[in-house]
Backbone as a ProteinNet text record, in pm:
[ID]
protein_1_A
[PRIMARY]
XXXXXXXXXXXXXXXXXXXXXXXXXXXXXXXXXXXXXXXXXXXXXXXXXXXXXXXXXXXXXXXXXXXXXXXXXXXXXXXXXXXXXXXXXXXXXXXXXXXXXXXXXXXXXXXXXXXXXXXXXXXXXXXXXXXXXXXXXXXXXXXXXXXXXXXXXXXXXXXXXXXXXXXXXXXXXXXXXXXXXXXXXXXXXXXXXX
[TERTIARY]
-503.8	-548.4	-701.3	-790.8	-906	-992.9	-926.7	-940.1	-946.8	-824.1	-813.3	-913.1	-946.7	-1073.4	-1163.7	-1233.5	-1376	-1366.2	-1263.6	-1246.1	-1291.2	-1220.5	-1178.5	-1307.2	-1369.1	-1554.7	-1630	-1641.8	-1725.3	-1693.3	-1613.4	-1538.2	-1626.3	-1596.9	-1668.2	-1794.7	-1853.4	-2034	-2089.7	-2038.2	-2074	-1996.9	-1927.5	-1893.2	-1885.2	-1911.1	-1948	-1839.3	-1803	-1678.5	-1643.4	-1618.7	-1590.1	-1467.4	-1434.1	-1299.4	-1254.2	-1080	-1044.1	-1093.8	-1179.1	-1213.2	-1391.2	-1430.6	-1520.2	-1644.7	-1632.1	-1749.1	-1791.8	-1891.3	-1975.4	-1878.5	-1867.7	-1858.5	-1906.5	-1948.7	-1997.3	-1946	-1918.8	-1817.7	-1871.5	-1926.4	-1909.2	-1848.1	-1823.8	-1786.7	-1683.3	-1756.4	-1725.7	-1648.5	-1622.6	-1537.1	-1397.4	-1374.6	-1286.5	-1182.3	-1057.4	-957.1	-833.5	-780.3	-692.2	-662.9	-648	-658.6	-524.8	-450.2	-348.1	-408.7	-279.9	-323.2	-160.1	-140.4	-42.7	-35	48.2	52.7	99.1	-11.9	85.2	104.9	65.3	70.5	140.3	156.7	252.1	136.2	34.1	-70.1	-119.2	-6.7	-104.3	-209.6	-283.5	-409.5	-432	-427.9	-398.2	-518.9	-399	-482.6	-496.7	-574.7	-626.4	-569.6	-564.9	-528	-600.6	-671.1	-745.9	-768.9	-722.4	-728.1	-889.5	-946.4	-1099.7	-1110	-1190.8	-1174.2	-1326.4	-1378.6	-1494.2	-1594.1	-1473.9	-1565.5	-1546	-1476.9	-1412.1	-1369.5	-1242.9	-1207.1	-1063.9	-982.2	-834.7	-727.8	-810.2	-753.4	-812.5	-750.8	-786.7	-795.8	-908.8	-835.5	-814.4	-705	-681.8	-714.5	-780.6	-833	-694.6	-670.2	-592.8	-654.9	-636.6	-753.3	-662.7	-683.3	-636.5	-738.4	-695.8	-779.9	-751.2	-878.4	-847.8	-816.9	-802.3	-801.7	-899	-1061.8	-1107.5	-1133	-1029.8	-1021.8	-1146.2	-1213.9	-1274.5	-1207	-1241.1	-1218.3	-1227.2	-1119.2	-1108.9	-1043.7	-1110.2	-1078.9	-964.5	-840.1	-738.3	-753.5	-745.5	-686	-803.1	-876.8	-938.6	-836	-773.2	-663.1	-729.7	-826.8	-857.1	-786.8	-803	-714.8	-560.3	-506.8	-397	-331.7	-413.2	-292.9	-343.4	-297.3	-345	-334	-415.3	-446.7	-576.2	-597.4	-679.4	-760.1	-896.1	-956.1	-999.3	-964.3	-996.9	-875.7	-761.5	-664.4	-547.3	-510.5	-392.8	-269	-165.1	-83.2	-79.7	-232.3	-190.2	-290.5	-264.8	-384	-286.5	-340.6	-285.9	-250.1	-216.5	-176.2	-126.8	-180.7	-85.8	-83.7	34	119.7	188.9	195.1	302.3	435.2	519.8	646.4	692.6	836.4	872.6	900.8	891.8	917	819.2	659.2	548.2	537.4	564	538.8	450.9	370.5	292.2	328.2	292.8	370.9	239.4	238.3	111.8	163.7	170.3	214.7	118.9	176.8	92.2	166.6	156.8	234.5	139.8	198.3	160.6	297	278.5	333.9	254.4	155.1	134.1	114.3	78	26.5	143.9	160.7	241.1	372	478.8	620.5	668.1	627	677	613.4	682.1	649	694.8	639.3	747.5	615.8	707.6	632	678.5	582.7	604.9	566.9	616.4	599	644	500.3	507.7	550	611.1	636.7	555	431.3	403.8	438.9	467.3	514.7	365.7	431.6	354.7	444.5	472.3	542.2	456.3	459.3	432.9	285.8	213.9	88.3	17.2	104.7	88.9	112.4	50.7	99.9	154.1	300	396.6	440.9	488.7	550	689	702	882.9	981.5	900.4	1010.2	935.8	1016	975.1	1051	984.5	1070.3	993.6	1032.2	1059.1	1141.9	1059.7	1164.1	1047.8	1164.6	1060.6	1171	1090.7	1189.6	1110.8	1144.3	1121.9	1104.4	982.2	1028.9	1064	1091.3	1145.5	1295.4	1352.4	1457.7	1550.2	1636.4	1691.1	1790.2	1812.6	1934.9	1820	1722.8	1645.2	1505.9	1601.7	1596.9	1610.5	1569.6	1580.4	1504.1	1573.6	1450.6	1537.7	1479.8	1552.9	1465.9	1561.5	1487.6	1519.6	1392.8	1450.4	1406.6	1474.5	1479.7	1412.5	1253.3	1226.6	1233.4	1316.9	1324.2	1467.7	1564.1	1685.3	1779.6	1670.2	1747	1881.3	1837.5	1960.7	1887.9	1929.4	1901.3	1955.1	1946.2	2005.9	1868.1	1936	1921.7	1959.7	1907.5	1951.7	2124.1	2119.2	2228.4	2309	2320.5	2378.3	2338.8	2439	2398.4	2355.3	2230.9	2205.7	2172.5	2214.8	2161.8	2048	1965.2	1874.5	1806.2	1739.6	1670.9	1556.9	1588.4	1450.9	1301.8	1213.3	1086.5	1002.2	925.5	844.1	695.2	666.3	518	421.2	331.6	227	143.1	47.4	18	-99.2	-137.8	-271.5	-137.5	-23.3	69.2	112.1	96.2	147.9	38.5	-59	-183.6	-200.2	-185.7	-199.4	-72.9	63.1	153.9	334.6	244.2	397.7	382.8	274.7	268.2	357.8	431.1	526.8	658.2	670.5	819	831.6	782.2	813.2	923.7	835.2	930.4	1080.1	1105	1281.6	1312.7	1269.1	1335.1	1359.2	1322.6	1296.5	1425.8	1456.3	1567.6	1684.7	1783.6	1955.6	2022.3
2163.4	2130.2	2126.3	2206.3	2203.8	2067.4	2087.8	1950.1	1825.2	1797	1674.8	1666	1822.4	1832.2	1768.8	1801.1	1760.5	1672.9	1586.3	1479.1	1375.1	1417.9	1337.8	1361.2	1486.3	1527.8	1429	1376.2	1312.5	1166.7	1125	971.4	976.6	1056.4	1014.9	1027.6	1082	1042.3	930.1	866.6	742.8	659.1	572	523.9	345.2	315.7	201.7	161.3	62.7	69.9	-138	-111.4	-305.9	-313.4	-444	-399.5	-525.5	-537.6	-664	-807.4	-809.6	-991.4	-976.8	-842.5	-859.4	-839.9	-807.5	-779.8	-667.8	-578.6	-451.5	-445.8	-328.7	-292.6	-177.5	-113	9.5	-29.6	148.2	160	318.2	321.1	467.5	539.9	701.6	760.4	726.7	693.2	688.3	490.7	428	307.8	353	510.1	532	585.9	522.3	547.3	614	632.1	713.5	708.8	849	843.2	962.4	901.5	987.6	956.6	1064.5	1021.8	1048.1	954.3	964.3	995.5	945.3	955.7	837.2	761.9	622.3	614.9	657.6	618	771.4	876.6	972.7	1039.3	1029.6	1155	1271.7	1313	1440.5	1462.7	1322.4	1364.3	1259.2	1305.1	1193.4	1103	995.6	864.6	838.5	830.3	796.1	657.3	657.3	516.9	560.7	426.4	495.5	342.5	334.1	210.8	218.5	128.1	85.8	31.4	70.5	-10.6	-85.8	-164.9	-230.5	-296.3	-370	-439.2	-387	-273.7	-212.4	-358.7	-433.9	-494.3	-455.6	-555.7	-536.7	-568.3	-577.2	-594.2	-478.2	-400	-311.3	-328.9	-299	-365.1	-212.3	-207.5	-124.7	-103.7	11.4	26.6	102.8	66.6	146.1	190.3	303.7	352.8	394.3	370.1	449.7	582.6	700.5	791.5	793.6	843.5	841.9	990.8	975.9	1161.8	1258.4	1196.7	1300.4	1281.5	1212.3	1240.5	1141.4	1007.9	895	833.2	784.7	692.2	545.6	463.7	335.8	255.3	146.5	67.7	-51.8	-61.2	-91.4	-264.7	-203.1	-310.6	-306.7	-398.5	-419.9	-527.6	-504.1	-591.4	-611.2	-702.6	-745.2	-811.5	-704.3	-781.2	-724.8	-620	-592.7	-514.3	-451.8	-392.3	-419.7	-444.4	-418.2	-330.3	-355.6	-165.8	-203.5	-61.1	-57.5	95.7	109	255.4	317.2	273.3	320.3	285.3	236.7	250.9	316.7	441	526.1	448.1	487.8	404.6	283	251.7	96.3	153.3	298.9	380.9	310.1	255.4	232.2	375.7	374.3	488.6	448.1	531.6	569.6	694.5	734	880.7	839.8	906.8	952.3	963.5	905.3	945.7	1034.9	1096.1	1219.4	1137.3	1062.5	987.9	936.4	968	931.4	805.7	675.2	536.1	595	431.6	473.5	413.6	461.1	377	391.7	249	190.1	170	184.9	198.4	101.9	29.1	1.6	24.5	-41.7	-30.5	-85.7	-109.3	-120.9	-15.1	103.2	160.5	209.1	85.6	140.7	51.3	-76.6	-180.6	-302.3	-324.6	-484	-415.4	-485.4	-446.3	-478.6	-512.2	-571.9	-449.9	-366.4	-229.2	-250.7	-194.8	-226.6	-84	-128	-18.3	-138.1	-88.5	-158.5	-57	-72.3	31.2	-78	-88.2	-168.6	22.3	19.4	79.3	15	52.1	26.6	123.1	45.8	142.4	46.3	103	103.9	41.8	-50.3	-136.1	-184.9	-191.6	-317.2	-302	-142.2	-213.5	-292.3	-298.9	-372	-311.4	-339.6	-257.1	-377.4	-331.3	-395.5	-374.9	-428.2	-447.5	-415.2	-282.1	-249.8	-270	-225	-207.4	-247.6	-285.7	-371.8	-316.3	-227.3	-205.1	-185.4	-296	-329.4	-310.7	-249.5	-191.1	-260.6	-289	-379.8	-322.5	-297.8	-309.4	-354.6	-370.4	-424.8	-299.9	-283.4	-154.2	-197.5	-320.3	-387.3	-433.9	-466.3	-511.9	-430.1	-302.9	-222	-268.8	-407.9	-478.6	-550.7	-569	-639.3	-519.3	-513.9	-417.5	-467.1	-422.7	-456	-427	-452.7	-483.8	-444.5	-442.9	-469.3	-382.9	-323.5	-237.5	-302.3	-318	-430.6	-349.2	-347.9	-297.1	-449	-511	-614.6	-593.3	-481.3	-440.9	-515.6	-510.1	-482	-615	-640.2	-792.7	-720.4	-597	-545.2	-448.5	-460.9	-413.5	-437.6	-406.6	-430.9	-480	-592.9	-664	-621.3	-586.3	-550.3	-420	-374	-224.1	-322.7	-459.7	-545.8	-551.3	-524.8	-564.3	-665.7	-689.5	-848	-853.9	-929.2	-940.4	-1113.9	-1113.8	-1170.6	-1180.8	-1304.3	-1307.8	-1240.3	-1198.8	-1088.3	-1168.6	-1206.6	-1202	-1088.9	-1094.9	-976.9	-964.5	-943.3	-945.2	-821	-885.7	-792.7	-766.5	-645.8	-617.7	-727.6	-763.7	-924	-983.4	-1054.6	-1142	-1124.7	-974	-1008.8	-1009.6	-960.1	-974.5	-1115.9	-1213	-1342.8	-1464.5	-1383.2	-1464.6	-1435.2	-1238.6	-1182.6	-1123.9	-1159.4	-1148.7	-1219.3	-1274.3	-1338.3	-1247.1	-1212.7	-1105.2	-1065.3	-995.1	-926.2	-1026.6	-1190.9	-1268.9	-1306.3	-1246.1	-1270.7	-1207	-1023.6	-904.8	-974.7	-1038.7	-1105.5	-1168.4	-1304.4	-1389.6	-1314.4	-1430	-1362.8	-1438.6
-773.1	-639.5	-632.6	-706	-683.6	-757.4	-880.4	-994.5	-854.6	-795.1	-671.3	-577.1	-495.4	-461.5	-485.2	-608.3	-661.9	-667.8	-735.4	-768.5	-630.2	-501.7	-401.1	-368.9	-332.5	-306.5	-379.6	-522.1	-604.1	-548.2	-532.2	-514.2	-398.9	-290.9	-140.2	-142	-231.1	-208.9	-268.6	-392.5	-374.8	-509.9	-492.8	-611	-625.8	-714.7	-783.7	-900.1	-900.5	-993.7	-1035.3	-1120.6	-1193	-1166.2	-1066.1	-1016.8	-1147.8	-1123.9	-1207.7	-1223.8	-1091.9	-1062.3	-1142.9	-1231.9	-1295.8	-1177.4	-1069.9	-975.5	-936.6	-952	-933.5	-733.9	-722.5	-588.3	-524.7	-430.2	-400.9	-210.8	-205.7	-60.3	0.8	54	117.3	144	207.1	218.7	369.8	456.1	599.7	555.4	461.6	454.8	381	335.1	268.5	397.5	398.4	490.9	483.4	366.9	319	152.5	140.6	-38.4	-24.3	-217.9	-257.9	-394.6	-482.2	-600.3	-674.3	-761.8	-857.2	-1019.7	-1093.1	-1198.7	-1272	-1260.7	-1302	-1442.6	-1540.4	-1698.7	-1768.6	-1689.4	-1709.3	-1821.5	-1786.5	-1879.1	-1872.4	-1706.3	-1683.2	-1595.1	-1613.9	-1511	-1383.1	-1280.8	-1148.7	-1124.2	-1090.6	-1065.7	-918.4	-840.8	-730.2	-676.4	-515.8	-444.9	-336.4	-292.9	-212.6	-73.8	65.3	154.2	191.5	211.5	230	358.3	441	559.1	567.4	492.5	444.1	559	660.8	750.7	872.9	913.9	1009.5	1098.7	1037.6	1058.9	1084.7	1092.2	1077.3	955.1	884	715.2	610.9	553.2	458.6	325.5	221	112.6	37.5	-100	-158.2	-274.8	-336.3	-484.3	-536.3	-667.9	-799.8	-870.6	-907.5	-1025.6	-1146	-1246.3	-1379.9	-1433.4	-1490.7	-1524.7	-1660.3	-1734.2	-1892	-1938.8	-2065.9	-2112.7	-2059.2	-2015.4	-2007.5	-1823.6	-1772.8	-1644.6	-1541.4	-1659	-1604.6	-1552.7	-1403.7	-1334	-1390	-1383	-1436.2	-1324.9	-1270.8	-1154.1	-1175.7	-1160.1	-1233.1	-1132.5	-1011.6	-930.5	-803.1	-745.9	-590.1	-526.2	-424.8	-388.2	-226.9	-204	-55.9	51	153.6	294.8	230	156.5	117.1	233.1	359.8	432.8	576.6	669.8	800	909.5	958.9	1080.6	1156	1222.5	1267.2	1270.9	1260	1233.5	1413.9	1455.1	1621.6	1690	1683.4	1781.3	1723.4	1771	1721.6	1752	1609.7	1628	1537.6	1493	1430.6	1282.6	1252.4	1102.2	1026.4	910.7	806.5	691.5	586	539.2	370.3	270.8	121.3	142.3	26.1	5.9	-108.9	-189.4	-291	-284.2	-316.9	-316.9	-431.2	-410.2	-489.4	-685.1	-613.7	-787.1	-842.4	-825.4	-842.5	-811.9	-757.9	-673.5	-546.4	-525.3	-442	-290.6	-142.4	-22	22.1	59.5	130.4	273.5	376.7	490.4	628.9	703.4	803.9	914.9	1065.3	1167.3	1310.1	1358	1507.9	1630.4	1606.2	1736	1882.6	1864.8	2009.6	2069.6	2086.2	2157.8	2166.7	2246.5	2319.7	2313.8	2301.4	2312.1	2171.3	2087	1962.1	1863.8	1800.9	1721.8	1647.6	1486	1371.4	1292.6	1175.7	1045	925.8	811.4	717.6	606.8	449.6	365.4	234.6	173.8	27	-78.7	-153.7	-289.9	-390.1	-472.9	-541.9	-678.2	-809.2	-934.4	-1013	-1143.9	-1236.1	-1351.8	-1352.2	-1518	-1601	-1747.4	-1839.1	-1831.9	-1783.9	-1759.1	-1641.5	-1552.2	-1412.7	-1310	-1164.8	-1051.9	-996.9	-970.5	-889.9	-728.1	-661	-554	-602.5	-586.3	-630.2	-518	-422.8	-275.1	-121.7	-48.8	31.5	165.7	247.2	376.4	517.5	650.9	745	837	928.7	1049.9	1197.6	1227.9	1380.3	1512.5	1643.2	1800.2	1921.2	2006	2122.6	2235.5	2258.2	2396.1	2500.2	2530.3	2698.3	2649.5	2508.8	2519.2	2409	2456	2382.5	2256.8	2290.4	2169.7	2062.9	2109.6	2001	1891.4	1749.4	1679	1558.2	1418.4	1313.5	1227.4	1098	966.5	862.9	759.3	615.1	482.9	406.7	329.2	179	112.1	-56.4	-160.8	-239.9	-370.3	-485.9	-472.2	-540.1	-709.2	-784.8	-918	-919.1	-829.6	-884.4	-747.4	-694.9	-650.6	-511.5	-471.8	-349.6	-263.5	-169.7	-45	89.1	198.3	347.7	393.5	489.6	589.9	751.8	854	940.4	940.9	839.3	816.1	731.1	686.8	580	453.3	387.6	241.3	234	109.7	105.5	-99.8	-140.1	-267.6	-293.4	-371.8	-354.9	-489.2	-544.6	-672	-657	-818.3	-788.3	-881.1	-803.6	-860.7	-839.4	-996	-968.5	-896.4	-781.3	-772.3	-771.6	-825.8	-873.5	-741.2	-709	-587.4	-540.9	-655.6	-612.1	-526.3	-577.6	-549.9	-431.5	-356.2	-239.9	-153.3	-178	-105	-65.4	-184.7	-126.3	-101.9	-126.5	-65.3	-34	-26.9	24.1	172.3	243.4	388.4	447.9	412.8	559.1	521.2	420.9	411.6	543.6	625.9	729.4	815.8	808.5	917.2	871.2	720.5	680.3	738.4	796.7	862.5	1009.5	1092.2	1206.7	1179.1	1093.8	1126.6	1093.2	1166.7	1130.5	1004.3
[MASK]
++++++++++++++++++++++++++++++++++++++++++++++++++++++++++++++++++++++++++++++++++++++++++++++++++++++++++++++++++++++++++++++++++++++++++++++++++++++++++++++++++++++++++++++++++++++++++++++++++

């Protein structure tokens, strides 16, 4: 716990890091929005995830980090505009956490504003060397119309999951977390149709 500490203490005063697209980046302390850390390569020593809120905008982007043996930070993945929220209206915080099986849940939501509320929760793993989009789950309701309700929870490894409390089976492509950043944003509107 203290090791995570320092760690999380050193990260927030100032860091600089070569993301995958080969470009120098530097982020402050007060642009860092929520951090976990996992174990993605199963070595023992935790790897950091950390949401950026860069332009205090409404798009977040997300860093992956890999750590080495002696516990160096290595910038795996910069994935821009990867989650949406907001840093001043409660209700719409974006969010990562750890799950019990070391995968990571990147979380967004709108529960507070208009009548249309939902949550959303990407699963990111770790395959082949790659960060994936493993799981895919959507839950949306209506606060003025009690029958209009839904969403769908996907298993994108293994091609099954429910659709509105329905089984649904489905081809499975794999996307990588760049991949949905730039063209798995409309998933949400399959949870929407019948």
């Amino acid at each position: 716990m203290l090791r995570y500490i320092i760690l999380t203490y050193t990260l927030l005063l100032s860091f600089t890091a070569s993301a995958d697209q080969h470009q120098d980046m530097a982020f402050s302390a007060s642009e860092v929005f929520s951090v976990t850390t996992t174990d993605w390569n199963k070595d023992e020593i935790a790897d950091p995830v950390m949401i950026l809120n860069i332009n205090d905008g409404e798009q977040f982007d997300v860093l992956f980090f890999l750590s080495d043996e002696y516990g160096r930070l290595a910038l795996k993945h910069h994935v821009p505009d990867m989650v949406w929220g907001s840093s001043v209206m409660f209700g719409q915080e974006p969010w990562v956490t750890t799950s019990q099986n070391g995968s990571v849940i990147v979380g967004s939501q709108n529960s507070a504003i208009g009548r249309n509320r939902w949550e959303q929760k990407l699963t990111i793993a770790y395959r082949n060397d790659e960060l994936i989009v493993a799981g895919f789950t959507y839950t949306h309701y209506d606060t003025l119309d009690p029958n209009a309700y839904g969403g769908c929870d996907f298993n994108l490894l293994t091609g099954k999951g429910f659709k509105n409390e329905q089984p649904i089976k489905f081809d499975v492509n794999v996307m990588t977390v760049s991949d949905f950043a730039s063209g798995g944003q409309n998933l949400p509107e399959f949870c929407y149709s019948d």
